[in-house]
C-alpha positions as CSV (number, residue, x, y, z in Angstrom):
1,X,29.8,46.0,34.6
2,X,33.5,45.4,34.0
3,X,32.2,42.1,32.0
4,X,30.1,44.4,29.6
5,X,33.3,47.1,29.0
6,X,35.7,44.0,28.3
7,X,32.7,42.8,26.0
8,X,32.2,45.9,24.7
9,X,36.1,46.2,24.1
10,X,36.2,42.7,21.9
11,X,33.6,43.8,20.5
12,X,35.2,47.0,18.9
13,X,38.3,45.4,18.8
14,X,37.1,42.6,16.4
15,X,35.0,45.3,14.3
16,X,38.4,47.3,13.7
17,X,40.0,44.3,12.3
18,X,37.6,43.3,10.1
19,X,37.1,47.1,8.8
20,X,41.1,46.8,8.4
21,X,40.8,43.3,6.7
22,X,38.2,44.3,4.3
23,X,40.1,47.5,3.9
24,X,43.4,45.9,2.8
25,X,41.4,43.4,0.6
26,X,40.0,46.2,-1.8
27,X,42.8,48.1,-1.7
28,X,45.0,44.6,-3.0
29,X,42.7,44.0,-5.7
30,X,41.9,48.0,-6.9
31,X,44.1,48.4,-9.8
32,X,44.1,52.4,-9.3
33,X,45.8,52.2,-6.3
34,X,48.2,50.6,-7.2
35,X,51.7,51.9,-8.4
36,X,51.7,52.0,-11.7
37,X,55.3,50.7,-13.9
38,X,57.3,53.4,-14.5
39,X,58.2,54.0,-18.2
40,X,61.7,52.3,-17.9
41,X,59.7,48.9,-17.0
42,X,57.2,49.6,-19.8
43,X,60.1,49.8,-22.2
44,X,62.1,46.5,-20.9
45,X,58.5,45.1,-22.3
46,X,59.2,46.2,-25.7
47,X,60.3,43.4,-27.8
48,X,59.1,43.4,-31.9
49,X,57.2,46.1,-34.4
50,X,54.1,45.5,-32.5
51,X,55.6,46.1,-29.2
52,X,56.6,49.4,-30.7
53,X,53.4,50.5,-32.4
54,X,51.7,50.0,-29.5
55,X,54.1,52.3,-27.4
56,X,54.0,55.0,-29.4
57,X,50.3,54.9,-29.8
58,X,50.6,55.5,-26.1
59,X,52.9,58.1,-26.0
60,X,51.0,59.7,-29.2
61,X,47.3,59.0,-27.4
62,X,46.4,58.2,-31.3
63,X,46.1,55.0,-33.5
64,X,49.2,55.1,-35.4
65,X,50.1,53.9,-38.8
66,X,53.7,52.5,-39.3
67,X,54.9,53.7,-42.8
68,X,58.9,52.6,-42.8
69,X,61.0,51.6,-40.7
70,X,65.3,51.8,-41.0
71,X,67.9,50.0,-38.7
72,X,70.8,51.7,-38.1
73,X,73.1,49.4,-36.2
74,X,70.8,49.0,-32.9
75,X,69.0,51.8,-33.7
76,X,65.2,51.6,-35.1
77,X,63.4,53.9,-36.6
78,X,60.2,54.5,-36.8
79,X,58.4,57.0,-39.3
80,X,54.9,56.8,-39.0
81,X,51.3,59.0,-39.1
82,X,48.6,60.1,-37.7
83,X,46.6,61.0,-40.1
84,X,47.8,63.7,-42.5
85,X,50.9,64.2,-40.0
86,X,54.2,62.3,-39.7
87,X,55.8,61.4,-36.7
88,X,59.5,59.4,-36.1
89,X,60.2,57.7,-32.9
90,X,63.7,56.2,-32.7
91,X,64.3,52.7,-30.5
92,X,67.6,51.1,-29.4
93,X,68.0,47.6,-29.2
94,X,69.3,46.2,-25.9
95,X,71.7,43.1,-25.4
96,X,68.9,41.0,-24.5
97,X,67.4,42.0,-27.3
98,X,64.5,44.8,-26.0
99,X,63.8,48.2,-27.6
100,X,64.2,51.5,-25.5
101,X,62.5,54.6,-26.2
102,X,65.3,57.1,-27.0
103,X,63.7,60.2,-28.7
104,X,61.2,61.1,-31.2
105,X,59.1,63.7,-32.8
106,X,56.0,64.6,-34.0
107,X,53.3,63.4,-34.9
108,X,53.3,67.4,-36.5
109,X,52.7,69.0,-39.7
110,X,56.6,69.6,-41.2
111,X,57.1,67.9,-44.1
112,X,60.1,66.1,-43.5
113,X,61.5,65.1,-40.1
114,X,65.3,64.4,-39.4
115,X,67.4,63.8,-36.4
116,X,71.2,62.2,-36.0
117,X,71.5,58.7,-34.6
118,X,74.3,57.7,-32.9
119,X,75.9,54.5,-32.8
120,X,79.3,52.8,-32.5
121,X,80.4,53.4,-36.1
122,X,79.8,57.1,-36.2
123,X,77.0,59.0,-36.6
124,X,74.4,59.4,-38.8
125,X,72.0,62.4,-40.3
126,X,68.5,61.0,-41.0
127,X,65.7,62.1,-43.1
128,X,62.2,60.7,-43.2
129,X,59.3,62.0,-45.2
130,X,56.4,61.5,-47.5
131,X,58.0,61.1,-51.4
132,X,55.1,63.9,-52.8
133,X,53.8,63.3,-56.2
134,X,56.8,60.7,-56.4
135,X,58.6,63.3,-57.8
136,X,61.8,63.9,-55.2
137,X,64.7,62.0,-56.5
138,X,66.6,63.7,-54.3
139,X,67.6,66.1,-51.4
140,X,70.5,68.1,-50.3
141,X,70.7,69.1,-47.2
142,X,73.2,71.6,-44.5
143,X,73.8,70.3,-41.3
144,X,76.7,71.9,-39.2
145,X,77.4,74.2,-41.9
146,X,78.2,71.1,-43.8
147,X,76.3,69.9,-47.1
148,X,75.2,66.2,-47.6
149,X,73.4,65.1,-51.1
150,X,71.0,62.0,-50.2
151,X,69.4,60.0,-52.7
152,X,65.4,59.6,-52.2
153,X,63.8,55.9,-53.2
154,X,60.5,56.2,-55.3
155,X,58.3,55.3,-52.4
156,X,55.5,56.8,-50.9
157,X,57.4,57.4,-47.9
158,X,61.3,57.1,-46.7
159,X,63.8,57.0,-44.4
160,X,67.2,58.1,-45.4
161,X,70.5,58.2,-43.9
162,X,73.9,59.6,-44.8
163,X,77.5,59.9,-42.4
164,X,77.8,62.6,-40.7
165,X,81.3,64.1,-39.3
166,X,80.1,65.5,-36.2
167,X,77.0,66.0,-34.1
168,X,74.5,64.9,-31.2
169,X,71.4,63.3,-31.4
170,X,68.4,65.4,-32.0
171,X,70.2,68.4,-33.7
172,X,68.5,69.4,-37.0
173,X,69.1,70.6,-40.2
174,X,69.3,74.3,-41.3
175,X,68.6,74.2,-44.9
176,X,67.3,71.9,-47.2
177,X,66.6,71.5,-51.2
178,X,64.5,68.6,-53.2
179,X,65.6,68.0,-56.7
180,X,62.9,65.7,-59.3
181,X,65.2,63.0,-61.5
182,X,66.2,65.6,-63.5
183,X,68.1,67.3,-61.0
184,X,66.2,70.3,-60.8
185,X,65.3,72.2,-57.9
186,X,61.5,71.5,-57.1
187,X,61.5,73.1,-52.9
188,X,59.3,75.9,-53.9
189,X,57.4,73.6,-56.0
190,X,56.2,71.1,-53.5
191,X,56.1,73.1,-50.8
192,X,53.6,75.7,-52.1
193,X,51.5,72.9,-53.7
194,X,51.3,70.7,-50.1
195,X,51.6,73.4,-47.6
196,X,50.5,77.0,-49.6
């Protein structure tokens, strides 16, 4: 009798370890349970234009098309679409020479987007947008109560930048004004003809 317990014993004994093997077999080789990289890994992976693309296609959930793209010391930025709307992610360059993620916006229907980069030479205001009907030449703009005329390149779309005196990242414009070669004022014009 005490023969068939210690028998009996093995016997449950070696089924537990094999349940616990085959256990810790699928778990190893199960992708979804396994910890996933946290965003500041995924980022460290982020070395060229397609690197980029295809991170913010994931933070967008969207195909993405790259329109323009501006550096600004080791700043990059990105304006691109999704379809009729336009999106700018901005990336800084690390010393081994990887892109981080540092803000962004959109993709969304405004017309223009803007934001102020910072970098080691001051900071900058930037404007990125769709040039409608080629017709903006250029655009004045009020940013902490102070104005700054930018010239606009004949493109399709654009990125701009101008020196700024003061200011943090992500702050935005309060007014803004689109002139046609001529230097007339054309903001009601576009804007009721592209967004009535």
């Amino acid at each position: 009798m005490v023969k068939i317990k210690k028998c009996v014993v093995a016997l449950i004994v070696l089924v537990l370890v094999v349940l616990i093997g085959a256990f810790a077999l699928f778990y190893k080789n199960d992708s979804r349970l396994q910890s996933k990289p946290s965003l500041q890994n995924v980022n460290n992976n982020i070395k060229n234009m397609y690197d980029i693309k295809h991170d913010i296609e994931k933070k967008t959930k969207a195909s993405v098309e790259i329109r323009k793209t501006l550096t600004i010391k080791d700043n990059e930025i990105i304006l691109f679409t999704v379809g009729p709307q336009l999106g700018t992610y901005i990336y800084k360059k690390d010393g081994s020479g990887r892109y981080e993620f540092l803000h962004g916006g959109g993709p969304g229907t405004n017309i223009f987007r803007d934001c102020v980069v910072e970098t080691d030479n001051g900071n900058f205001g930037v404007l990125a947008g769709k040039n409608y009907d080629m017709r903006i030449k250029g655009m004045e703009v009020e940013l902490y109560r102070i104005r700054y005329k930018v010239d606009v390149p004949k493109e399709e779309f654009f990125i701009v930048y101008y020196p700024i005196k003061v200011g943090d990242k992500g702050d935005r414009y309060t007014d803004l004004k689109l002139f046609d070669d001529r230097g007339q004022d054309i903001t009601l014009e576009i804007f009721r003809k592209y967004f009535p």
